[in-house]
C-alpha positions in Angstrom: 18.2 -23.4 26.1 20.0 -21.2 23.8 21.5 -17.9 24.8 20.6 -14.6 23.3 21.7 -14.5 19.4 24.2 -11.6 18.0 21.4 -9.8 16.8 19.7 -9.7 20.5 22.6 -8.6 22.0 22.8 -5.6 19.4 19.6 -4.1 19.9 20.6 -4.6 23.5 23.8 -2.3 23.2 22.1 0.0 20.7 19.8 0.5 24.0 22.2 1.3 26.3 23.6 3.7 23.9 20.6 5.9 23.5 20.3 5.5 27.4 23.9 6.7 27.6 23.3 9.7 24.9 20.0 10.4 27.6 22.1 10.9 30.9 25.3 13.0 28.5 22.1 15.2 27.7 20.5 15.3 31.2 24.3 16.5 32.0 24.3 19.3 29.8 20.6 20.4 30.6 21.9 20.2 34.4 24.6 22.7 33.9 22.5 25.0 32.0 20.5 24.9 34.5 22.8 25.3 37.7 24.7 28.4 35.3 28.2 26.0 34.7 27.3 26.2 30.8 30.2 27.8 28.7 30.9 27.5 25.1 33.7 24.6 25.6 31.6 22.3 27.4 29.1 22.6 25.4 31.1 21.8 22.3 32.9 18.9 23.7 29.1 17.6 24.8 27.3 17.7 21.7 31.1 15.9 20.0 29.9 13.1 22.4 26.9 13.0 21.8 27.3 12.8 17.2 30.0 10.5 17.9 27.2 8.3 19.8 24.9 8.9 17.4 26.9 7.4 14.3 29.0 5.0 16.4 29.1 1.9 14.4 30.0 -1.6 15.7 32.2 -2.5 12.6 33.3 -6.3 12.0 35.9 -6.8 9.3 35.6 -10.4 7.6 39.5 -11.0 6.2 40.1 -14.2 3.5 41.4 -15.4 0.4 39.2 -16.6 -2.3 36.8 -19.3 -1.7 37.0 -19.5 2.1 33.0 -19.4 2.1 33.4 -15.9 4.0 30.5 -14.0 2.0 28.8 -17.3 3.0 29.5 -16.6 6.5 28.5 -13.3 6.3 25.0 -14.4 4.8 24.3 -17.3 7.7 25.2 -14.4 10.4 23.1 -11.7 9.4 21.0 -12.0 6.5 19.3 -15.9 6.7 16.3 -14.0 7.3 15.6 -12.7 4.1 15.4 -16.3 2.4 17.9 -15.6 -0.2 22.1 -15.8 -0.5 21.7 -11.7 -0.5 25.3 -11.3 -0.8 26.7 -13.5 -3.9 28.7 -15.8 -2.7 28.0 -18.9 -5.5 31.5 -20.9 -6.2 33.8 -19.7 -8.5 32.7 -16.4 -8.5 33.4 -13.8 -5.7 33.0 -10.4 -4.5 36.2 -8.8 -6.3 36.0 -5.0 -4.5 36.5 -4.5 -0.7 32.9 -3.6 0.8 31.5 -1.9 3.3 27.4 -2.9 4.4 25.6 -0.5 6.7 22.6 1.9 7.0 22.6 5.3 6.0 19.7 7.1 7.4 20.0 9.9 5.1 21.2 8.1 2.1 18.3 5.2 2.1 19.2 1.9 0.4 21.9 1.8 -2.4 24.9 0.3 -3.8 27.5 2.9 -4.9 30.4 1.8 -6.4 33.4 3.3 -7.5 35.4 2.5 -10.6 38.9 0.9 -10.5 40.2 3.7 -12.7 39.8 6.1 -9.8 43.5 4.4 -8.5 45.1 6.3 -10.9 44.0 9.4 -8.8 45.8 11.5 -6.1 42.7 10.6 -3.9 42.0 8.7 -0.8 39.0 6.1 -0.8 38.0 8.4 2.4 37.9 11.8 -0.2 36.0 9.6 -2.2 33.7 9.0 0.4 32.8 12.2 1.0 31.4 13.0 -2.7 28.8 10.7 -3.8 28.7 12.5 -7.0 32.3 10.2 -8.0 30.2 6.9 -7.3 27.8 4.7 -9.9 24.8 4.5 -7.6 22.3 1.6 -7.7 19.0 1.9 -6.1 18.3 -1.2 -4.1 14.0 -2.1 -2.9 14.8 -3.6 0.7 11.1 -5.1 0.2 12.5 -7.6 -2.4 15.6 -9.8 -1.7 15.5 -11.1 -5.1 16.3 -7.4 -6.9 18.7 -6.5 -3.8 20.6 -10.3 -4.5 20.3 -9.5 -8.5 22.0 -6.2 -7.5 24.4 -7.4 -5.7 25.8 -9.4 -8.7 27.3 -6.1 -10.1 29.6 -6.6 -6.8 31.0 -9.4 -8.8 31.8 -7.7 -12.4 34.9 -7.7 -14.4 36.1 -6.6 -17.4 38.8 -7.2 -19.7 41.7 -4.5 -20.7 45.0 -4.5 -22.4 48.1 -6.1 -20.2 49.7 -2.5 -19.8 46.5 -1.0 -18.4 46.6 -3.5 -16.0 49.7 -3.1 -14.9 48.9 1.0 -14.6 46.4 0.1 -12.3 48.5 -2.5 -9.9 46.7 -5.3 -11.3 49.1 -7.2 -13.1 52.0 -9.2 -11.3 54.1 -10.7 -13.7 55.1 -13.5 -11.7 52.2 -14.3 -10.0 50.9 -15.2 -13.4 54.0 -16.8 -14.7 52.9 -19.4 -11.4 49.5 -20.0 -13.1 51.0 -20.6 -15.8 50.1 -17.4 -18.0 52.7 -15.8 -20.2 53.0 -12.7 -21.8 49.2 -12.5 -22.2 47.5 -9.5 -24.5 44.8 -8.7 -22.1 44.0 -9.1 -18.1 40.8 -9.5 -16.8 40.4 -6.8 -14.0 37.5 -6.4 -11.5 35.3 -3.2 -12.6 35.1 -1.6 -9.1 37.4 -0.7 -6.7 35.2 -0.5 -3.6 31.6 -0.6 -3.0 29.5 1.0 -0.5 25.9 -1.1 0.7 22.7 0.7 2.4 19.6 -0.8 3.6 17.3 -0.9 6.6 18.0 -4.5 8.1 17.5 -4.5 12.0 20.9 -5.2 12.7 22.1 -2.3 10.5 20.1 0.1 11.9 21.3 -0.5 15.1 24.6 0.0 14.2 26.7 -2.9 12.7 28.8 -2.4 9.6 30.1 -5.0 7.4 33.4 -4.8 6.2 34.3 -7.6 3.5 37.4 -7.8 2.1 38.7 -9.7 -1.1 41.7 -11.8 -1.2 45.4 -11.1 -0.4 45.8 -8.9 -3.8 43.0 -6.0 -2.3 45.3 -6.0 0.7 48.0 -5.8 -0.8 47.2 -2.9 -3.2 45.1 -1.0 -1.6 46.9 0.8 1.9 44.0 2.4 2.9 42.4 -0.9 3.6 45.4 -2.2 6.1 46.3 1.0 7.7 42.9 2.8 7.9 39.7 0.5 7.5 40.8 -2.5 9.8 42.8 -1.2 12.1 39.8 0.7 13.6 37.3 -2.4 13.2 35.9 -3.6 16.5 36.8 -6.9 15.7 38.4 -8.8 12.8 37.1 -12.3 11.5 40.0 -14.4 9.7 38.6 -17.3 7.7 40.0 -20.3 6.8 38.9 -23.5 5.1 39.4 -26.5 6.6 39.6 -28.3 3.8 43.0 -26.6 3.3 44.1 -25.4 6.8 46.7 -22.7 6.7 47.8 -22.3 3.3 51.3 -19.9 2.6 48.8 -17.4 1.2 46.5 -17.3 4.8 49.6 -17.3 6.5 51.1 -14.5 4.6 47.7 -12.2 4.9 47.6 -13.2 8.9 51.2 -11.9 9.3 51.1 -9.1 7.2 47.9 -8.0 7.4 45.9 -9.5 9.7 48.2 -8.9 13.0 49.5 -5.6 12.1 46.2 -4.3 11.9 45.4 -5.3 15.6 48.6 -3.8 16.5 50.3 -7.2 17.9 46.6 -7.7 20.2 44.8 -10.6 20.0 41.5 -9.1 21.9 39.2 -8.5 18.7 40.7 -10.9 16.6 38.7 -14.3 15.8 39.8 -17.0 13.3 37.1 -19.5 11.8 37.5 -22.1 10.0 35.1 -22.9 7.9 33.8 -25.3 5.6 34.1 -28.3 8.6 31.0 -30.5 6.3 33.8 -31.3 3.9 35.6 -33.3 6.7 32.6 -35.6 7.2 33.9 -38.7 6.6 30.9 -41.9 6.5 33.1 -44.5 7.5 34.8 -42.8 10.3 31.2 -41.4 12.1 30.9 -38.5 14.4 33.7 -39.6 16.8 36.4 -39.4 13.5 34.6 -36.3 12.2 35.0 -34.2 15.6 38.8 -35.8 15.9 39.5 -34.3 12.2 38.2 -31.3 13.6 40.0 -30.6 16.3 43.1 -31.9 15.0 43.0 -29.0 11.9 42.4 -26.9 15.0 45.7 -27.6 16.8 47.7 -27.5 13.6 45.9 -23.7 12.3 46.5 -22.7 16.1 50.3 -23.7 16.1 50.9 -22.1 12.6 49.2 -18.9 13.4 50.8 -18.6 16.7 47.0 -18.1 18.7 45.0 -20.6 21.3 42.9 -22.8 19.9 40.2 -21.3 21.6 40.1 -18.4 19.5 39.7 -21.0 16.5 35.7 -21.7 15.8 35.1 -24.2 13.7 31.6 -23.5 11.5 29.8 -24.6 8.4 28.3 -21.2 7.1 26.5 -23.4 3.8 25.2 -25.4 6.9 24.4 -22.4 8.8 22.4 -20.4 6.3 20.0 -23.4 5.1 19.6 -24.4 8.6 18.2 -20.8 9.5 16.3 -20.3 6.0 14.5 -23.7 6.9 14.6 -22.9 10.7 16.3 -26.5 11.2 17.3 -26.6 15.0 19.4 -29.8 14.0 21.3 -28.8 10.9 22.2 -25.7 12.7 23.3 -26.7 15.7 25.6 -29.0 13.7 26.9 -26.4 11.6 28.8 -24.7 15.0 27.8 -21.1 14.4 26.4 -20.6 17.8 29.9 -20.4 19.3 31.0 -17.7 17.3 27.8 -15.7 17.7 28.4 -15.9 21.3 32.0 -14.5 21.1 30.6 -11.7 18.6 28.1 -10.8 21.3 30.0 -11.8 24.4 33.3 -10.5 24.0 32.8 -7.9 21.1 30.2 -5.9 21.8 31.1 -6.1 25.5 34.2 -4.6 24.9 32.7 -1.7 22.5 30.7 -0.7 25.8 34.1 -0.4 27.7 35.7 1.5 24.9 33.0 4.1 24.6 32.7 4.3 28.6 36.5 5.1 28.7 36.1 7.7 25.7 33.2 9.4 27.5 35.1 9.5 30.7 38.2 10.3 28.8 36.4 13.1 27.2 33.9 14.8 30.0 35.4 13.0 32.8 37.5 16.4 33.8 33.8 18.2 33.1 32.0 16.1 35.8 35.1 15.9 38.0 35.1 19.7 38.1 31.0 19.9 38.7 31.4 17.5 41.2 33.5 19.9 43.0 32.1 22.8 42.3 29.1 21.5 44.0 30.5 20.3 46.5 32.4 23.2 47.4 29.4 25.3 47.3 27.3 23.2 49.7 30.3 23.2 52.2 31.0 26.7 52.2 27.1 27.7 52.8 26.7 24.8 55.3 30.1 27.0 57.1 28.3 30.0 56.9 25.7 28.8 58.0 27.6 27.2 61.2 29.3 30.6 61.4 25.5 32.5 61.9 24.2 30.5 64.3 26.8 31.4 66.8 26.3 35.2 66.1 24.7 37.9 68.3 21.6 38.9 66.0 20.9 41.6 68.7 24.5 43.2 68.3 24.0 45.1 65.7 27.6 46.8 65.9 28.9 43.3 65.7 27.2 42.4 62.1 27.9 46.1 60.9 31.3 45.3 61.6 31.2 41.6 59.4 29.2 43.5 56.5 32.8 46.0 57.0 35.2 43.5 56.7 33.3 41.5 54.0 33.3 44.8 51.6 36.8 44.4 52.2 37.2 41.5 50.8 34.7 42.1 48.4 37.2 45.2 47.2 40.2 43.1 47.7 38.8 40.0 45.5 37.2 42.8 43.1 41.3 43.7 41.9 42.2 40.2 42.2 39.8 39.3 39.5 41.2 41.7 37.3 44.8 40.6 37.7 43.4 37.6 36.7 41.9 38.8 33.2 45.1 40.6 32.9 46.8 37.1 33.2 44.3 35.6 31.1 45.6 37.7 28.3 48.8 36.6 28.9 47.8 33.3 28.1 46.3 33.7 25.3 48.9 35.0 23.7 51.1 32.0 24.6 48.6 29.8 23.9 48.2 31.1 20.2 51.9 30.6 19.2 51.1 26.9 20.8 48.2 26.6 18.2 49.9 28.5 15.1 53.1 25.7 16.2 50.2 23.3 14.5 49.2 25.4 11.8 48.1 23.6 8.4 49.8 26.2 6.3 53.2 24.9 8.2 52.2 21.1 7.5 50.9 21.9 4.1 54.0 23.2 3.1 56.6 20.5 4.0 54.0 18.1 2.6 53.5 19.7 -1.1 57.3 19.8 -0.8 57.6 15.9 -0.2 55.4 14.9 -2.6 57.4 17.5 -5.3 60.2 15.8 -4.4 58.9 12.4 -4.2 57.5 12.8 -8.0 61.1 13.0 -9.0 62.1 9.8 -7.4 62.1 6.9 -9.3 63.1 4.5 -7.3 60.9 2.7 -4.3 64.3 3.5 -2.2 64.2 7.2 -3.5 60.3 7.7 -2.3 61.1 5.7 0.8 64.0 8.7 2.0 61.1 11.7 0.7 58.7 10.2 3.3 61.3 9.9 6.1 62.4 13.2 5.4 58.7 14.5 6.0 58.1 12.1 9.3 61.5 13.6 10.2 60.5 17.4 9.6 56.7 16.6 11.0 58.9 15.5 13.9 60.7 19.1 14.1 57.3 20.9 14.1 56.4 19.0 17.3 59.8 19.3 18.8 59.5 23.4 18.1 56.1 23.0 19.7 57.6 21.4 22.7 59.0 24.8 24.5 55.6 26.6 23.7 53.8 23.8 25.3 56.0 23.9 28.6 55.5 27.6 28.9 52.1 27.4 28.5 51.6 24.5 31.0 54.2 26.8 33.4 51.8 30.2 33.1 48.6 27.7 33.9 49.9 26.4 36.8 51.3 29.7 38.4 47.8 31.4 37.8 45.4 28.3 39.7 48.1 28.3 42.7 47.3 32.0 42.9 43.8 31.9 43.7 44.5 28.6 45.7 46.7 30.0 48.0 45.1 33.3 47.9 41.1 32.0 48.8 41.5 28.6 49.8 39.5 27.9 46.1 39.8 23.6 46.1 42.7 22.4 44.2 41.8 21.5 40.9 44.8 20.1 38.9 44.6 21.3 35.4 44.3 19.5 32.4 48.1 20.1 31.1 48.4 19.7 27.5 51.0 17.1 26.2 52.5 16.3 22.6 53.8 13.0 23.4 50.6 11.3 21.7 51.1 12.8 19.0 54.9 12.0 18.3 53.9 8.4 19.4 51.4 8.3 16.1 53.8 9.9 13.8 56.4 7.0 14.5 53.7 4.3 14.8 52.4 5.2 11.2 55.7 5.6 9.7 56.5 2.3 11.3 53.6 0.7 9.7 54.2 2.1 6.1 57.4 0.3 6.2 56.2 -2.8 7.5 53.6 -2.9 4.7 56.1 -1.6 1.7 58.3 -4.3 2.7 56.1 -7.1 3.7 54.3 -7.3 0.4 56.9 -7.5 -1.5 55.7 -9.8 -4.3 52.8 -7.6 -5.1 54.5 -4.0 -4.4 58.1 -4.4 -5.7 56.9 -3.5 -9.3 54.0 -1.8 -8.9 54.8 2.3 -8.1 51.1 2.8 -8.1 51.1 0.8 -5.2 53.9 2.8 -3.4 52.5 5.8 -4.2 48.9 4.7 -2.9 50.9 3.7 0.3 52.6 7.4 1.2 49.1 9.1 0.1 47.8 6.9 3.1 50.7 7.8 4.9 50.6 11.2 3.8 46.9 11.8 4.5 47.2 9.7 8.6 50.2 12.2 9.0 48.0 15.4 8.5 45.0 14.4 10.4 47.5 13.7 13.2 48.4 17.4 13.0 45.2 18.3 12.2 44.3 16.5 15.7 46.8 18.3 17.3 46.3 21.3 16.2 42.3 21.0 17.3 43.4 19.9 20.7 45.6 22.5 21.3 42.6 25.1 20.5 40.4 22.6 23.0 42.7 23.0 25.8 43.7 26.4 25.9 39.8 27.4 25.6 39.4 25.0 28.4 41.8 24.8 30.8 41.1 28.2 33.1 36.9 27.7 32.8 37.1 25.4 36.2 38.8 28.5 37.4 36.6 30.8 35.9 34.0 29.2 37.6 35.3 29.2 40.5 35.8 32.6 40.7 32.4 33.4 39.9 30.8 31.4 42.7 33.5 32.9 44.7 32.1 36.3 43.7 28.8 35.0 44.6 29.4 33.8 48.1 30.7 37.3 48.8 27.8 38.6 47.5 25.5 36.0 49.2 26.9 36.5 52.8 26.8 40.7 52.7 22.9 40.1 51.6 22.3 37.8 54.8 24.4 40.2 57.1 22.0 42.6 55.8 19.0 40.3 56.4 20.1 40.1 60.0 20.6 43.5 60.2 17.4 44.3 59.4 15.3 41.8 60.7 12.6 42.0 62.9 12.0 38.5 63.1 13.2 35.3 66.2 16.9 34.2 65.7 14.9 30.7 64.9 12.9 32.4 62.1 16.5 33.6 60.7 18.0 30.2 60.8 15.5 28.6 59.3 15.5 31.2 56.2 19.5 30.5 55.9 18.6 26.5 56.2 16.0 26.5 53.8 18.3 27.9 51.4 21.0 25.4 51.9 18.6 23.0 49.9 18.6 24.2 46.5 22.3 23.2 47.0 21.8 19.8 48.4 18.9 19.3 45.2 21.6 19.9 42.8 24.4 17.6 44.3 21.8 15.0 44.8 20.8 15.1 41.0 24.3 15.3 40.0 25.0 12.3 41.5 22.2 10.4 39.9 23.7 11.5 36.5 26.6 10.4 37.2 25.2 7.3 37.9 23.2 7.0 34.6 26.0 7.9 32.7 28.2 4.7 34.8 31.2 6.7 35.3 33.0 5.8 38.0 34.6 9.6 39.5 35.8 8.0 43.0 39.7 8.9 43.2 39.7 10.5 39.1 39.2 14.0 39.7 41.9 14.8 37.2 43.0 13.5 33.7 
């Protein structure tokens, strides 16, 4: 008996997500309800929550030509529609990188964007966000036959003069002298740079996204595609043909490419070989066919430096006939089944695990801190309620005395509290010289200025020392943030052990707000620009549109990291006193909760038992919320035990 297919497993995991989104909302609704609700908490909730609601499950299909990937592609997901939706017929291949998902909003389309946008100051991510710059074609998901004819435009070229061409990083001089082409007038170029796919298939709608990717020459021209787009793929498919093994063009797209963009990790990273019908041999039977097999295994596996179990062996032209003619046989010989185990198995279990630890990453510090502010509520009642039952209800002088010595404390606490707003200003001017420290007008400037400067270099060395020089002053920003930071941790600290050592309040270790993160990225990026300038050499050497694509994506990842840091900065420092702050307020609260029994008492005509059981009764309301707590927690399969603090 089979297991459950991909596509079973997806709508699986897009269940548990909308379970998951269902216990983050019972959360929120719960701390509106129990009076914990405060602008930040909100805010960070509802960021959970759209994150969950567009979270994707993106696998990234990586080749050179005629591999059979778009093959692969079809037998995986879209054998149901009865057609080859995706083209995928020999000699002729999808020439743009392209991304296959469902836009709710959008409905079904192709949109496509022109290869003369490279000639733009523009990321493919600006692009992204104005529809207006794309050639949109309708697609009618009711007929696969108009969506395949569609599709074709995937596959377009055109032809333009040789200097054109070579404008648009499309013309390597002695690539061509290899194929033997000389000096030729004109080039043929693909027509679009990148194409975007929406339709309602199941599986889209449940959150996949296809990312397929053309050949070693969109790798190595387009930066984005490396640095951005597969590096933050759940899982990347590397096809081979085994036919061919590891050729020096596979190899150099695995090392370049391939294992840069898993950052040295293997978890995530599949390699199939396909096209294992073409080693069927009649003389040598099933016994020589599987040894053929097995041996291309162990010599892609030794190459590519992986186990051989991360190598599945497939016929996707097998695949995709036996699944249009629902032949049990045919497919079963074709191999897919092992890799639509891993796909569900290991991918989508690890996505789970990923989004668990962002969610706990994330709120983690919110439920920690309503977890003991709960707790600490139910304990101090259940004391005061320990405290009553020993008193002398009939001594009246003795509870006139308590309700005394409690408007004491109330008048103590009362001054207290307003040192504490008077410290609260304090810190938020400290904290706003930590944020400006981040400010885009700062990072804007040394940018403009690198890419001034970087215009007047004209060699790849010369553009290579701009973009150091702005990693290095990007660097100084967060080095001058540094001091700010430590203060501002410093002020934090002094103003929680005040109340803790003032009122017993329960230690809760603030959230301190580091940089290191951040400094780690800048490098990392920087680090990866480098590799990539230098690694693809033969297509980048003469090419400055290239090099100039590459520092725009370098450019654009080194302002979003300040823009991140900047945005966290603002998070925290809203943040980081409201555990306090609430606190405090139940603090208040309690004050005001024991002077209303003593006067209860005081006044009461009623048995002692009667008066206990009024104070008991309202020791419940307490336990409800706890208890309910607890079974959110539970929903939401975070695990608080020993992680009170981040």
């Amino acid at each position: 008996m089979r297991n459950p297919e991909f596509k079973e497993q997806l709508h699986e995991y897009s269940q548990w997500r909308s379970q998951l989104m269902q216990a983050i909302e019972m959360y929120q609704e719960w701390r509106i309800r129990y009076g914990m609700n405060d602008v930040h908490s909100t805010g960070t909730i509802l960021n959970i929550l759209n994150g969950l609601e567009s979270d994707r499950v993106t696998l990234a299909f990586v080749a050179e030509f005629s591999r059979g990937k778009t093959e692969l592609i079809n037998a995986l997901f879209f054998a149901e529609t009865g057609v080859r939706l995706l083209p995928s017929t020999p000699g002729r291949t999808t020439m743009s990188p392209t991304e296959v998902f469902y836009d709710e909003e959008g409905g079904s389309y192709i949109r496509l964007l022109n290869i003369e946008s490279r000639l733009e100051d523009l990321s493919l991510a600006e692009y992204k966000n104005n529809p207006a710059r794309w050639t949109q074609i309708d697609l009618n998901f009711d007929s696969p036959t108009q969506m395949q004819e569609a599709f074709r435009e995937l596959i377009a070229t055109k032809t333009v003069p040789r200097d054109v061409a070579d404008k648009l990083g499309l013309w390597n001089e002695r690539e061509a002298a290899e194929q033997g082409v000389v000096n030729p007038e004109t080039v043929e170029i693909p027509c679009w740079r990148h194409a975007l796919i929406s339709f309602p298939h199941p599986l889209l709608k449940e959150g996949l996204c296809i990312l397929d990717t053309p050949g070693l020459n969109a790798l190595g021209t387009e930066p984005e595609l490396t640095l951005n787009m597969l590096p933050s793929a759940q899982a990347i498919i590397f096809v081979l043909a085994a036919d061919t093994g590891v050729t020096k063009s596979d190899l150099e797209m695995w090392r370049n490419h391939v294992c840069s963009a898993r950052g040295g990790r293997k978890h995530g990273l599949a390699v199939v070989m396909n096209k294992i019908d073409s080693m069927w041999d009649d003389l040598a039977g099933e016994t020589g066919y599987d040894a053929a097999i097995e041996s291309q295994i162990s010599t892609s596996a030794g190459i590519l430096n992986i186990d051989e179990s991360s190598i599945f062996p497939v016929s996707a032209k097998q695949a995709l006939l036996a699944k249009v003619k629902s032949d049990n046989v045919l497919l079963e010989k074709s191999r897919l089944y092992s890799l639509e185990k891993y796909l569900s198995e290991d991918i989508l279990k690890q996505r789970r695990q990923i989004l668990l630890n962002t969610i706990k990453k994330d709120i983690g510090f919110l439920v920690g801190e309503s977890s003991n502010l709960t707790d600490g509520k139910l304990a101090n009642a259940a004391k005061q309620l320990e405290e009553f039952k020993k008193l002398d209800f009939e001594n009246h002088e003795m509870t006139e005395k308590l309700m005394a010595e409690t408007r004491d404390r109330q008048q103590h606490y009362m001054v207290n509290v307003e040192n504490f707003q008077a410290s609260r200003k304090v810190f938020s001017v400290q904290a706003k010289i930590l944020i400006d420290s981040f400010a885009k007008e700062k990072v804007d400037e040394i940018i403009r200025q690198t890419r001034e400067d970087m215009t007047k270099s004209l060699t790849t060395y010369g553009m290579k020392q701009q973009i150091r020089k702005l990693f290095d002053d990007l660097r100084d920003l967060l080095q001058d943030a540094v001091d700010t930071t430590n203060e501002t941790r410093r002020l934090v600290k002094a103003i929680h052990k005040k109340f803790q050592d003032e009122y017993g309040f329960k230690e809760i270790e603030p959230q301190l707000f580091s940089i290191k993160q951040y400094q780690f990225e800048l490098e990392q990026i920087f680090e990866e620009g480098e590799a990539f300038r230098t690694s693809a050499k033969t297509t980048l050497t003469e090419q400055s549109i290239v090099i100039n694509k590459l520092y725009s994506t370098l450019i654009s990842k080194a302002r979003n990291i300040m823009k991140h840091a900047q945005k966290d900065a603002a998070a925290w420092s809203n943040s980081v006193l409201t555990p306090l702050m609430h606190q405090i307020k139940d603090h208040k609260k309690q004050i005001e909760g024991r002077l209303q029994m003593l006067r209860k008492i005081n006044e009461s005509k009623g048995s002692v038992a009667e008066n206990i059981a009024i104070l008991e009764q309202e020791l419940e309301p307490l336990k409800r919320q706890r208890s309910e707590l607890a079974t959110i927690i539970k929903a939401m399969q975070l695990d608080m035990s020993g992680d009170s603090e981040q």
